[in-house]
OpenMM code with the backbone's topology and positions (N, CA, C; nanometers):
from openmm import Vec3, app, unit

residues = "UNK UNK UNK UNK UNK UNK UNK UNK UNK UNK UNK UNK UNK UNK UNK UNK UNK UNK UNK UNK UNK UNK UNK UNK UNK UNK UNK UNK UNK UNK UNK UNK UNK UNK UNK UNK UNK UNK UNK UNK UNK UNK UNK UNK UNK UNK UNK UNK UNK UNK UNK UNK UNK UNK UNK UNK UNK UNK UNK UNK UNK UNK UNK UNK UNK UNK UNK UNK UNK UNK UNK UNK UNK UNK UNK UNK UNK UNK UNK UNK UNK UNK UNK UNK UNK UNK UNK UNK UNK UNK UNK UNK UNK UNK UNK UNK".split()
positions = [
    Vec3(15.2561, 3.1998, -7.8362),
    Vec3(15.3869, 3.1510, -7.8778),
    Vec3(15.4517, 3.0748, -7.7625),
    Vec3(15.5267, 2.9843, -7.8094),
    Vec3(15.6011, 2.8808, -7.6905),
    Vec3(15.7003, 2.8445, -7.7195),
    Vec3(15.8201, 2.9349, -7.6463),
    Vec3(15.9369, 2.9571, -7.6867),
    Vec3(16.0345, 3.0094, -7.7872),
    Vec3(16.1418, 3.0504, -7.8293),
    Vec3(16.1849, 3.1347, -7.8992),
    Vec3(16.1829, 3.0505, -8.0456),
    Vec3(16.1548, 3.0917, -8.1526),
    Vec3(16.1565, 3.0426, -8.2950),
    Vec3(16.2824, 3.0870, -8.3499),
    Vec3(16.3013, 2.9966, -8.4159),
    Vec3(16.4768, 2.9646, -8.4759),
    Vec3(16.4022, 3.0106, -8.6370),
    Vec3(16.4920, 3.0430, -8.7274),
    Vec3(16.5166, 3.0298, -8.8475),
    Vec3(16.5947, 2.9163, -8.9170),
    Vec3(16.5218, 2.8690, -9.0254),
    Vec3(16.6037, 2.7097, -9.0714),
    Vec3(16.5529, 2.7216, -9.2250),
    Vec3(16.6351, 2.6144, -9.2817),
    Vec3(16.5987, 2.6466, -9.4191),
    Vec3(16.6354, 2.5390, -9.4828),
    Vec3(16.5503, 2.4548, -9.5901),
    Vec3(16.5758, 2.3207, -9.6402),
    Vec3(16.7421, 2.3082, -9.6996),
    Vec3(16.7663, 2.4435, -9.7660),
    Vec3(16.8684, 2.4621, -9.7913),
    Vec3(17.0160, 2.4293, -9.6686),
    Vec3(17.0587, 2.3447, -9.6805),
    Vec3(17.2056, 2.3017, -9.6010),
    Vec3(17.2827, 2.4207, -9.5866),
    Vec3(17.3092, 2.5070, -9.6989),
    Vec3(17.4248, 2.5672, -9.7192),
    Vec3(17.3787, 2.6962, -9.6919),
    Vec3(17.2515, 2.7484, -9.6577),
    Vec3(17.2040, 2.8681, -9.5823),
    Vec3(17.2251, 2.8614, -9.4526),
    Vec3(17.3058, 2.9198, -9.3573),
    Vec3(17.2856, 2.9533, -9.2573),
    Vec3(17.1798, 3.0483, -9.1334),
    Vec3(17.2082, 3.0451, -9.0525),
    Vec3(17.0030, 3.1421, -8.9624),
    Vec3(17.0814, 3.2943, -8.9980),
    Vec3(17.1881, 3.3193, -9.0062),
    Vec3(17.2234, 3.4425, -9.0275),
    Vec3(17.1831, 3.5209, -9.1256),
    Vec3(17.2264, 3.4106, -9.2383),
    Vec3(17.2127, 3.4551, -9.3992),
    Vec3(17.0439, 3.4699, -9.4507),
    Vec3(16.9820, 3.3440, -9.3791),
    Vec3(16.8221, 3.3537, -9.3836),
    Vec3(16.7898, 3.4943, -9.3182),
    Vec3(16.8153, 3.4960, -9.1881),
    Vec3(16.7312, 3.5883, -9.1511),
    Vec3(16.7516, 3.7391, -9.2484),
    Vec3(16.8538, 3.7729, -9.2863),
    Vec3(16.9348, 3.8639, -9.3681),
    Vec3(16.8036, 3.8891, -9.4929),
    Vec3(16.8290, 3.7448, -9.5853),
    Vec3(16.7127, 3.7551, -9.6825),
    Vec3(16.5901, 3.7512, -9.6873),
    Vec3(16.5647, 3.7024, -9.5267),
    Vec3(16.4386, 3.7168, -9.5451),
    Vec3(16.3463, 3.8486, -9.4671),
    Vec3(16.4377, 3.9437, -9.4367),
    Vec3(16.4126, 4.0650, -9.3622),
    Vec3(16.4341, 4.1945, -9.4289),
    Vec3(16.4026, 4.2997, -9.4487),
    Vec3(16.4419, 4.4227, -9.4957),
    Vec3(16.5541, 4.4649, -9.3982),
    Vec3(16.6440, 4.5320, -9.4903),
    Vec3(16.7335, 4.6331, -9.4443),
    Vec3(16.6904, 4.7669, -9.4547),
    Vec3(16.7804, 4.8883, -9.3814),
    Vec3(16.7418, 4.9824, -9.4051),
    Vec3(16.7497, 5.0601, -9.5177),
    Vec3(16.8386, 5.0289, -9.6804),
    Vec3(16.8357, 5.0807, -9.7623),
    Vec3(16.6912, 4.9927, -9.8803),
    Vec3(16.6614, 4.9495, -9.7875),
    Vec3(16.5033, 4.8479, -9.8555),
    Vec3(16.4081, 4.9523, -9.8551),
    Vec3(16.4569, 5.0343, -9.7068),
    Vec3(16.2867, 5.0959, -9.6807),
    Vec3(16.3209, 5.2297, -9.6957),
    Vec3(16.4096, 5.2933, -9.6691),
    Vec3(16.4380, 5.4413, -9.6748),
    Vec3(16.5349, 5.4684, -9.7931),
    Vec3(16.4929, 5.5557, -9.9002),
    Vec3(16.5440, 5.5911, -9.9992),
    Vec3(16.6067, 5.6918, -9.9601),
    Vec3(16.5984, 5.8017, -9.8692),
    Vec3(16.6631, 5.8932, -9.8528),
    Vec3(16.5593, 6.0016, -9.7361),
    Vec3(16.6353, 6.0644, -9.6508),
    Vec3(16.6085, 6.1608, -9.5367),
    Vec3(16.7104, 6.2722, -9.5430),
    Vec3(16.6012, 6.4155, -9.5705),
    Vec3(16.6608, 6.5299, -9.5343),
    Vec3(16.5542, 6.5768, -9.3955),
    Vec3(16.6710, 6.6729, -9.2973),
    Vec3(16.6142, 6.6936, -9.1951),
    Vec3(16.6846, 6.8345, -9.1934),
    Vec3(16.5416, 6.9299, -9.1306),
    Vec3(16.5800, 7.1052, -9.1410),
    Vec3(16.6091, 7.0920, -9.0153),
    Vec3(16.6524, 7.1556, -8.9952),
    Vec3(16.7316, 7.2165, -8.8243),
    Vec3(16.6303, 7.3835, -8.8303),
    Vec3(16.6231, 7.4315, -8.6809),
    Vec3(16.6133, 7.5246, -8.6526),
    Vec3(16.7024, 7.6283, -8.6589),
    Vec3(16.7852, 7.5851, -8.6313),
    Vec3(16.9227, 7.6936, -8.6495),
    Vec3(16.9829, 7.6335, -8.7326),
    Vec3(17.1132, 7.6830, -8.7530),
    Vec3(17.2452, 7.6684, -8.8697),
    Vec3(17.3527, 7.5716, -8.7693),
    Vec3(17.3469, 7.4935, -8.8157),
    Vec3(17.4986, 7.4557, -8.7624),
    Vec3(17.6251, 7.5205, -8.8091),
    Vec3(17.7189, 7.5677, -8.6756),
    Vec3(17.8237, 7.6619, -8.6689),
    Vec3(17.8887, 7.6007, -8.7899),
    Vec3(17.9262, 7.4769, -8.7718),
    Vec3(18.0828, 7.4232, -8.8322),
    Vec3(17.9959, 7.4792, -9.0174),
    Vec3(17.9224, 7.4206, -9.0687),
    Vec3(17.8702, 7.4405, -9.2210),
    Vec3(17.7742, 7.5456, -9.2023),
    Vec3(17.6891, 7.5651, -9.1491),
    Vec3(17.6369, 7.6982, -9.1593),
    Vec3(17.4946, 7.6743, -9.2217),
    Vec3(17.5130, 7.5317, -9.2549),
    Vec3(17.3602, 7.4596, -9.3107),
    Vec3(17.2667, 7.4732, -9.1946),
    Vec3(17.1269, 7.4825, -9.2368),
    Vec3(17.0117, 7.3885, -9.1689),
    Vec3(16.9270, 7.3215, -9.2116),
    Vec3(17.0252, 7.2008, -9.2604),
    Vec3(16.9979, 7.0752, -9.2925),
    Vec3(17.0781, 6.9907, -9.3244),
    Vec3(17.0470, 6.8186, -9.3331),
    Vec3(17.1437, 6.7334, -9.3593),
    Vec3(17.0426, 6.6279, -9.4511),
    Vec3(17.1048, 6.5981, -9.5799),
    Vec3(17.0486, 6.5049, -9.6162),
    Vec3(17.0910, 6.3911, -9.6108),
    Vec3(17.0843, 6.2875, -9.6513),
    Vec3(17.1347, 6.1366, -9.6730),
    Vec3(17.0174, 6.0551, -9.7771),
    Vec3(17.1219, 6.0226, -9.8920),
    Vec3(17.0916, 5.9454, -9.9680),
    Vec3(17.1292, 5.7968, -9.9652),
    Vec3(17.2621, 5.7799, -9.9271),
    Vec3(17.3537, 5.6634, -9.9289),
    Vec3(17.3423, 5.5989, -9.7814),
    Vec3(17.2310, 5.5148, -9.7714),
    Vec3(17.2202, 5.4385, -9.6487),
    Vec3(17.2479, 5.2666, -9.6168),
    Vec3(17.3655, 5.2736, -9.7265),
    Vec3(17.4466, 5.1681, -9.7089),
    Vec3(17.5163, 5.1584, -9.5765),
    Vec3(17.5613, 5.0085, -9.4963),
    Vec3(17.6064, 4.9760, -9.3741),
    Vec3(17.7158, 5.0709, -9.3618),
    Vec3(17.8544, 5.0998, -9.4796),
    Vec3(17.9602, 5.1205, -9.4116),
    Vec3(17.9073, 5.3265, -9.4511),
    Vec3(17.8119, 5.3752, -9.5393),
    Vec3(17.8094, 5.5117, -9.4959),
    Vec3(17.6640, 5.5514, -9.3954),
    Vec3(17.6486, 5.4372, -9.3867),
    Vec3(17.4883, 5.5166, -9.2979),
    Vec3(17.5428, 5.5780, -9.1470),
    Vec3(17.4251, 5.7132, -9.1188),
    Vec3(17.4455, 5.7653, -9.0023),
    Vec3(17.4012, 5.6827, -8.8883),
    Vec3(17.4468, 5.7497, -8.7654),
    Vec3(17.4296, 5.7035, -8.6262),
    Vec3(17.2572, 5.7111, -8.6049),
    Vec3(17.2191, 5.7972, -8.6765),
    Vec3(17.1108, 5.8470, -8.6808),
    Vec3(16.9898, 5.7320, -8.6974),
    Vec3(16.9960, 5.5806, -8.7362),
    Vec3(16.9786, 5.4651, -8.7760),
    Vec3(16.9984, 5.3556, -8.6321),
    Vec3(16.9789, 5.3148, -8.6164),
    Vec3(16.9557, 5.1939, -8.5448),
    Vec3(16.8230, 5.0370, -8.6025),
    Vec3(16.9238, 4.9864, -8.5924),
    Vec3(16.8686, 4.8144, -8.6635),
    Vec3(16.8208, 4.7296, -8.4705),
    Vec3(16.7226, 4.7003, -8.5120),
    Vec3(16.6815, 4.6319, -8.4025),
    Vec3(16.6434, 4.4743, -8.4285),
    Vec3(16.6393, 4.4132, -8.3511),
    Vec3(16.6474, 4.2228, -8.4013),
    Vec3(16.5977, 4.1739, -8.3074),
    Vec3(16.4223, 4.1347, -8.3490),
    Vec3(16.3639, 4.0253, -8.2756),
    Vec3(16.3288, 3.9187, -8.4020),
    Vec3(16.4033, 3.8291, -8.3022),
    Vec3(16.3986, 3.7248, -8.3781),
    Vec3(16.2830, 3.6607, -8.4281),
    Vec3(16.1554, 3.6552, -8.3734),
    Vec3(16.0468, 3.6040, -8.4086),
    Vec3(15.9472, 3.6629, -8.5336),
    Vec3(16.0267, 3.8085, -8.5283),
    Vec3(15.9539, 3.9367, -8.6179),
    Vec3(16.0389, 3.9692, -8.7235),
    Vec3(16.1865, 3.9248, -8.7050),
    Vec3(16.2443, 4.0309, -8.8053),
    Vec3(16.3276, 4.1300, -8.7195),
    Vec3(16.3431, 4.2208, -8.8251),
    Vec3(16.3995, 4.3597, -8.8056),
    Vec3(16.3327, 4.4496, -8.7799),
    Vec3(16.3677, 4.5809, -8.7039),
    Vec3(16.3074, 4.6870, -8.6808),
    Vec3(16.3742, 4.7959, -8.7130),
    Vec3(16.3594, 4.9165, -8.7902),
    Vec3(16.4585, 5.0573, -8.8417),
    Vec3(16.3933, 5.1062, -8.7295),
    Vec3(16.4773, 5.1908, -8.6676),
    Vec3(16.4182, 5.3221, -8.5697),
    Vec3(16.5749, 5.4088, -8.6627),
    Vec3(16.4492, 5.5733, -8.6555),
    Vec3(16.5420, 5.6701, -8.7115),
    Vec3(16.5091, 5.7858, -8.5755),
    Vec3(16.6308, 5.8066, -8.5434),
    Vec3(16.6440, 5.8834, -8.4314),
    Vec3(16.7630, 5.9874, -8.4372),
    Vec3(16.7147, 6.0605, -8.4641),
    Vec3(16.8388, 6.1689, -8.5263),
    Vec3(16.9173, 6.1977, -8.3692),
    Vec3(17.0694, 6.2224, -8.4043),
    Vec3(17.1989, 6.2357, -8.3753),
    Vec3(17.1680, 6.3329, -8.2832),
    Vec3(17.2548, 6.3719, -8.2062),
    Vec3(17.2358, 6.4593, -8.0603),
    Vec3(17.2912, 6.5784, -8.1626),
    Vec3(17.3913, 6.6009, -8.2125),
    Vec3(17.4299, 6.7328, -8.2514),
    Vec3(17.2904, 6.7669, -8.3185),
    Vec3(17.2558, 6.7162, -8.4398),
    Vec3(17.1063, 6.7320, -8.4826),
    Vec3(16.9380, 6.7798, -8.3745),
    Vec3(16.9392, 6.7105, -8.2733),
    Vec3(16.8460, 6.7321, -8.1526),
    Vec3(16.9116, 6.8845, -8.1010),
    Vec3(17.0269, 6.8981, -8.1082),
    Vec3(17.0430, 7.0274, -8.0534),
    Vec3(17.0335, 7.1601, -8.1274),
    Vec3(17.0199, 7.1161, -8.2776),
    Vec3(16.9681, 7.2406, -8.2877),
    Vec3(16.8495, 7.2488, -8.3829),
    Vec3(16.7927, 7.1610, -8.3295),
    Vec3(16.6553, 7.1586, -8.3545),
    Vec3(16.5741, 7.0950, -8.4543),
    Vec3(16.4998, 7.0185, -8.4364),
    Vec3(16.4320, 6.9469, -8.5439),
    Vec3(16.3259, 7.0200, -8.5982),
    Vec3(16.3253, 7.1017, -8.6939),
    Vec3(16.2197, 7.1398, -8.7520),
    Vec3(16.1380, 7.0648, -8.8456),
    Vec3(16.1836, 6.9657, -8.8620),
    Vec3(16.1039, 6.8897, -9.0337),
    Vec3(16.1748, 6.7883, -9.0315),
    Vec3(16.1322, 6.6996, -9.0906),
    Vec3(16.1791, 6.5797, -9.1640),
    Vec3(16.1206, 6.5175, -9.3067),
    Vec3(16.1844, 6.4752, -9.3815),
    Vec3(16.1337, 6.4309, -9.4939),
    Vec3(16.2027, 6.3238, -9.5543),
    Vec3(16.1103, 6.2093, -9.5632),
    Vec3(16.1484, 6.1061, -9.5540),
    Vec3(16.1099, 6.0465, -9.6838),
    Vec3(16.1911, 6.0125, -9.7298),
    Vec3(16.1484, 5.9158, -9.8750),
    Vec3(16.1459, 5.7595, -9.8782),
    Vec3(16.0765, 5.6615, -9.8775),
    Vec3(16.0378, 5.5211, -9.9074),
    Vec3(16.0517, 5.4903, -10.0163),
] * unit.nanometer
topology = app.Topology()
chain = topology.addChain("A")
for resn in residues:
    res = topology.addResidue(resn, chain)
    for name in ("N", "CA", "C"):
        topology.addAtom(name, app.Element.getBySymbol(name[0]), res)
């Protein structure tokens, strides 16, 4: 490769934003839903576990990170939340 690759589109009225947007998965593209067991109970609910179904921008967790190389696309990394790491990751289950 020789030098950074732009996104463009015959279309005028598409912008590299909006392209790259459609032409990339988001994270409610690829993950239908994640429940994760904890080892222990968390104090405050008393659960050990958290699910998430709704991984839309304005409810998705911290737990999510969107990564952006431009030449590739997008990248999901799921990296569960520090309160979560602390009490323990026993399982994960991940739905596509």
């Amino acid at each position: 490769m020789s030098g950074p690759r732009s996104w463009s589109s015959n279309n005028s009225e598409v912008d590299e934003e909006t392209l790259f947007k459609r032409a990339t998965f988001c994270v409610e593209d690829i993950f239908k839903s994640v429940y994760i067991r904890f080892f222990r109970a968390d104090e405050k609910t008393g659960k050990y576990n958290v699910a998430y179904s709704d991984l839309t921008d304005d409810s998705r967790p911290d737990s999510f990170m969107e990564q952006r190389h431009r030449p590739f696309g997008r990248c999901h990394t799921l990296y569960p939340e520090r309160w979560i790491r602390e009490l323990g990751v026993y399982y994960m289950r991940i739905r596509l």
